[in-house]
N, C-alpha and C positions, 0 to 999 in steps of 0.2 A: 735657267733664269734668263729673260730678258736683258739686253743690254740699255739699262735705264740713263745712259751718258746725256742723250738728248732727248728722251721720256718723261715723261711722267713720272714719280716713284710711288704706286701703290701703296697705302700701310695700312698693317692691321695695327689698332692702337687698345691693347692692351691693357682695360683700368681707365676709359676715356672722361670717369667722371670726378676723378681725383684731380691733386693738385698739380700733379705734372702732365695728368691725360691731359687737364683744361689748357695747361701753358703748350703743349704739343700743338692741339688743338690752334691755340694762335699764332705758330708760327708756321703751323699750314694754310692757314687762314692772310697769313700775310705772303705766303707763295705758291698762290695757285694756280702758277705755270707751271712749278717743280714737284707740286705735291699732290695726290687726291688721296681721299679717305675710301678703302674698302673695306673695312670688318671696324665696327664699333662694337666695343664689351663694358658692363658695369653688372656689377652685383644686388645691387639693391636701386640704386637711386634713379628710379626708371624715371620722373621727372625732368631732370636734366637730357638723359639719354635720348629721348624724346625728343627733346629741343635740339639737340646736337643734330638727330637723326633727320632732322628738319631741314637743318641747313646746311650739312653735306651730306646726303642722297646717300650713303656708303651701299655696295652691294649687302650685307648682313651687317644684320645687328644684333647680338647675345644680350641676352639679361642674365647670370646668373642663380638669382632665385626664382624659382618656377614658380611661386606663388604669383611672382610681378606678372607673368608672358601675356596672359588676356589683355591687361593693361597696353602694355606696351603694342600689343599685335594689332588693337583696334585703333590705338591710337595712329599708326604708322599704315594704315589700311590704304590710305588713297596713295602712296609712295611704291613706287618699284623695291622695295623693300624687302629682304628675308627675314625674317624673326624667330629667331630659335632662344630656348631656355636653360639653365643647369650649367655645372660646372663639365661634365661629359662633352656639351657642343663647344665651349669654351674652347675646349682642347680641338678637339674633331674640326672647328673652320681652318686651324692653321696647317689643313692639309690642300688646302685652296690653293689651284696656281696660280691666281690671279691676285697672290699677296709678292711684295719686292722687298719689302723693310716689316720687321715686327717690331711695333715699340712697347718693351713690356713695363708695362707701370703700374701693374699691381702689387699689393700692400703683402709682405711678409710669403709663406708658403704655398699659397694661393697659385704664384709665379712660376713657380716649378715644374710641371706636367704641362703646359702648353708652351711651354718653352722647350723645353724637349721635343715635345711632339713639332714644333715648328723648324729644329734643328735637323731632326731627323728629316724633317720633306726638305731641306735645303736653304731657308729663309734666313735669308742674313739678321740679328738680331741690333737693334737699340734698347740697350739695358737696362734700367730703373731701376729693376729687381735686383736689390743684391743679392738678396736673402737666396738666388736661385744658386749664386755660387757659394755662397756661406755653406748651404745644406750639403750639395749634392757636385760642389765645385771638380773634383775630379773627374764626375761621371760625365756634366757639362761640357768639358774642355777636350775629354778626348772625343764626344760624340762633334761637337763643332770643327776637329781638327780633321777628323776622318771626312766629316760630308764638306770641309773645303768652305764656312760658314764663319764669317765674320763676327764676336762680339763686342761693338762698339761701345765705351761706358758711357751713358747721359749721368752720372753722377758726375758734379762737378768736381770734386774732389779728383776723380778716376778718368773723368776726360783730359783733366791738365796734366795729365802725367800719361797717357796718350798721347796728346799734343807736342810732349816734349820728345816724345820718344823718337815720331813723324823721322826716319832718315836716320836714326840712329841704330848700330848697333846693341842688339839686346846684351851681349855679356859687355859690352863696357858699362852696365851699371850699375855703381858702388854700393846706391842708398836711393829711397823715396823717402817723401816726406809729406806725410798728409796732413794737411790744416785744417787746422779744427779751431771753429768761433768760441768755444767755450760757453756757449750758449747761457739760458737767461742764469746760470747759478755761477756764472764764474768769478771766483774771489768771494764766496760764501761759504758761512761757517758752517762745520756739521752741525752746528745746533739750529740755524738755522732751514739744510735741509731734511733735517729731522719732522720741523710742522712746516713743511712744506707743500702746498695746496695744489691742488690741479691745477689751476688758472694761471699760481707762478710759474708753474713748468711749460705751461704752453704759452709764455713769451717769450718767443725766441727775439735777438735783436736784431738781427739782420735778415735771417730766409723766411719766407713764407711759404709752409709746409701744412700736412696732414698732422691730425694730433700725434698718428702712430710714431710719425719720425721726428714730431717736434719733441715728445717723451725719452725717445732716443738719445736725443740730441743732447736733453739736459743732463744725463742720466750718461753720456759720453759710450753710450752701448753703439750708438750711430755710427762714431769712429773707431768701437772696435770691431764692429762686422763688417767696415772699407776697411779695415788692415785685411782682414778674411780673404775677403771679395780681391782685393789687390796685389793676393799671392797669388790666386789662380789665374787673374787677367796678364799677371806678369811675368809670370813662373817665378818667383821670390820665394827665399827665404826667410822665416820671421824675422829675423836680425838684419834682415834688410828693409824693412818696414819701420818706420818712425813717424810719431804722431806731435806734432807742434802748436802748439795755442798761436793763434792769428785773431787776433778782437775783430781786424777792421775788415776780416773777411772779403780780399783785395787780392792775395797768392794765394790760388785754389789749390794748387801744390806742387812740389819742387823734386825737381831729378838730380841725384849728385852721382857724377864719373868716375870712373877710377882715373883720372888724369887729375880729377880736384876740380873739377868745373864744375859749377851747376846751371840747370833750367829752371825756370817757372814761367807759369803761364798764369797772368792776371787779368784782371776785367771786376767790372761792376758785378756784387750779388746776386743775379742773375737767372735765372732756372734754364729761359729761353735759350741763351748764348750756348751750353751744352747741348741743348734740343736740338738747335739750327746747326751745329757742326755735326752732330752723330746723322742726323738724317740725310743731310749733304754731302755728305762724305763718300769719296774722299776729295769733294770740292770744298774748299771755303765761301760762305755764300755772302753777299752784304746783306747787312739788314740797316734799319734806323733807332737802333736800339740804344739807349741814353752811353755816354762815353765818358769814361774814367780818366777824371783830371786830378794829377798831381798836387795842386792847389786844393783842391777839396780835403786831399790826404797826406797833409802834411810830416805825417809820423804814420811808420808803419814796423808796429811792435811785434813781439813772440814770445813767448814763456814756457817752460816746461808743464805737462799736465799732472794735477797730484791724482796718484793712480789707488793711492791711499782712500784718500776721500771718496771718488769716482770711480769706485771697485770693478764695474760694467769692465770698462775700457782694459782691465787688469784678467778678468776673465775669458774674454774673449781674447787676449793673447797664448793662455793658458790652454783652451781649447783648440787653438791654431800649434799650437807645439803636440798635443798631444794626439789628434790628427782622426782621423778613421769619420766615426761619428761624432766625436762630440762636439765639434761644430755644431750640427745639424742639433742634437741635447740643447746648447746654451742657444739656438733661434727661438726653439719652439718652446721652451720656458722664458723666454723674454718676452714673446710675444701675449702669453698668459700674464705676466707680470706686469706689463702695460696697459692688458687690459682692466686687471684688478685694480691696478693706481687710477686709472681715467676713469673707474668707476667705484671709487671711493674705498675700496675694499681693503686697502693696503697702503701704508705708507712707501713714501719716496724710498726711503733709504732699506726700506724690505724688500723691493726689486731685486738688487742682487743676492739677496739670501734667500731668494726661492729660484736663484737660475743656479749659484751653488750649491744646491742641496740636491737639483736636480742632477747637475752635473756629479757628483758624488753616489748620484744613486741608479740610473738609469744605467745599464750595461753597455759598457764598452765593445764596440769592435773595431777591429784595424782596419779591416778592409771588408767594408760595406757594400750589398749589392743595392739597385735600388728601392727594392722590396724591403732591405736591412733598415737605408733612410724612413722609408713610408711607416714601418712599426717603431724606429724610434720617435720620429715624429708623436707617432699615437701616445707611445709611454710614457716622454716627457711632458705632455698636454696634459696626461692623467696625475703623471707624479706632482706636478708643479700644481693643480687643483685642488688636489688633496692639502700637501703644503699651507695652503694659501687659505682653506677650511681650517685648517688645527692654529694657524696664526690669528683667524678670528675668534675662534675660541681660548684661546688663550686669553685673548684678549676683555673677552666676556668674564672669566675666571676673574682677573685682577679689577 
């Protein structure tokens, strides 16, 4: 790879049509002496892609669904332009040398085989994707450590504790501490998120997200796939992992020493300010991004989370202890479970009892190859269907 110190840094951006491809997007957009666009990817929403594809020239461009490729290929016809379709090229660009940074910002499992595949050819990673270490986090880490491959987290949670790391030794750390906003249900009753609607769950009060992760968020499954995600970025033990309610979403999260010190790294709510350090890195870049003043924030509270009520968050601990697959079990029935809630099909508070059931039913193994992942993946996608079919009829019954 290229010495990008006084270059350009190429990126393939990974999910260019979602909420963090678009904010990617503008802080390439705001440094385009440091940054150019070479592979743009979306799935569906050729629209956008289009328009993107307009105004940074990228060498390729992926659509995803093959249905969209005419669209897109006629549209981008008078442009220097590649236009390839499916999730197979998806994978297959990230063998391109002419990529420096992969930013992967695709939504749930999706992220996983072109991450790999960009790992394997050498491509230092910008991570979005938790879900890629949730699933398959062992096989990740040691494939990044062997090809000498950087993955830097854009989750701000997972960047501030990166941040604080910067210079420090790894075994002097005691404890992390991920914050979590509590999002739009915090301080609500179960009976309240019992008729709980779609529309309440996708307002969040502080970040502005995809529905997939704003559901998360409410649902606190968000911060237990960054506890997941934040034992493999860190090599941690679960019991080194701790999760803290932060309302004013102000300390993206905090590192504690065995000396009894700790770090945190604060800033305004933000998406950008992780973007523009994971892709700079390992420069601090300036930007003109609004500034965090003490005055504005005069109280800056914390609480414990009820793990009781927010069972997600209780689960996803439970599958980090118990290790192999089911990780990868509680992603892919979560991500069915989100889908069923965003599409009316399920209540709020029956999420986690189709990721329990799954987890209780989908076969365990310790040590998964990743062929093992790709068929649990499939059987918990099926089991949690099913699930989710006998809970509307039941429902019908009474």
């Amino acid at each position: 790879m290229r010495d990008t110190a006084l270059l350009k840094k190429r990126i393939a951006l990974l999910g260019s049509t979602g909420s963090i491809g678009s904010q990617t997007l503008d802080v390439i957009r705001s440094n385009p002496d440091r940054f150019e666009v070479e592979v743009l990817t979306a799935q569906n929403n050729c629209d956008i892609l289009i328009k993107q594809a307009f105004e940074f020239k990228p060498n390729v461009v992926v659509i995803g669904n093959p249905a969209c490729y005419t669209k897109v290929a006629e549209a981008l016809n008078s442009l220097p332009v590649k236009v390839f379709s499916g999730e197979d090229s998806i994978t297959q660009v990230m063998e391109m040398e002419s990529i420096d940074l992969v930013v992967s910002a695709l939504v749930g499992y999706a992220g996983l085989r072109p991450t790999l595949r960009a790992i394997e050819y050498g491509k230092h990673i910008a991570l979005a994707n938790k879900e890629t270490l949730v699933i398959a986090g062992d096989i990740v880490t040691e494939k990044a450590i062997a090809m000498n491959v950087m993955l830097i987290p854009v989750d701000s949670e997972h960047s501030a504790i990166f941040q604080c790391l910067t210079g420090e030794n790894p075994g002097t750390v005691e404890k992390i501490y991920l914050t979590a906003s509590g999002g739009p249900f915090r301080g609500k009753t179960r009976e309240y998120l019992h008729m709980a609607s779609r529309e309440d769950a996708l307002k969040h009060p502080n970040w502005k997200m995809g529905n997939k992760i704003t559901i998360d968020s409410a649902s606190m499954m968000n911060k237990g796939l960054e506890v997941i995600e934040a034992r493999w970025l860190f090599g941690l033990r679960p019991d080194q992992i701790d999760v803290i309610i932060h309302p004013q979403s102000i300390i993206h999260s905090m590192v504690q020493f065995t000396d009894g010190a700790m770090k945190a790294q604060m800033g305004l709510p933000d998406m950008r300010l992780p973007i523009l350090y994971a892709l700079g890195f390992p420069l601090r870049m300036s930007s003109d991004f609004p500034r965090f003043s003490f005055a504005d924030y005069p109280q800056l509270t914390f609480e414990k989370p009820d793990k009781e009520l927010f069972r997600s968050l209780d689960l996803a601990y439970k599958a980090l202890e118990a290790g192999g697959n089911m990780p990868c079990i509680l992603n892919a029935a979560n991500e069915i479970a989100v889908h069923a809630f965003l599409n009316e099909k399920i209540r709020f508070l029956e999420m986690p009892d189709v990721i329990e059931y799954c987890m209780n039913t989908v076969p365990g193994i310790k040590k998964p190859s990743y062929m093992d992942y790709v068929e649990t993946h499939r059987e918990a996608i099926r089991m949690a269907g099913e699930f989710i079919i006998n809970i509307q009829k039941q429902k019908e019954k009474n």
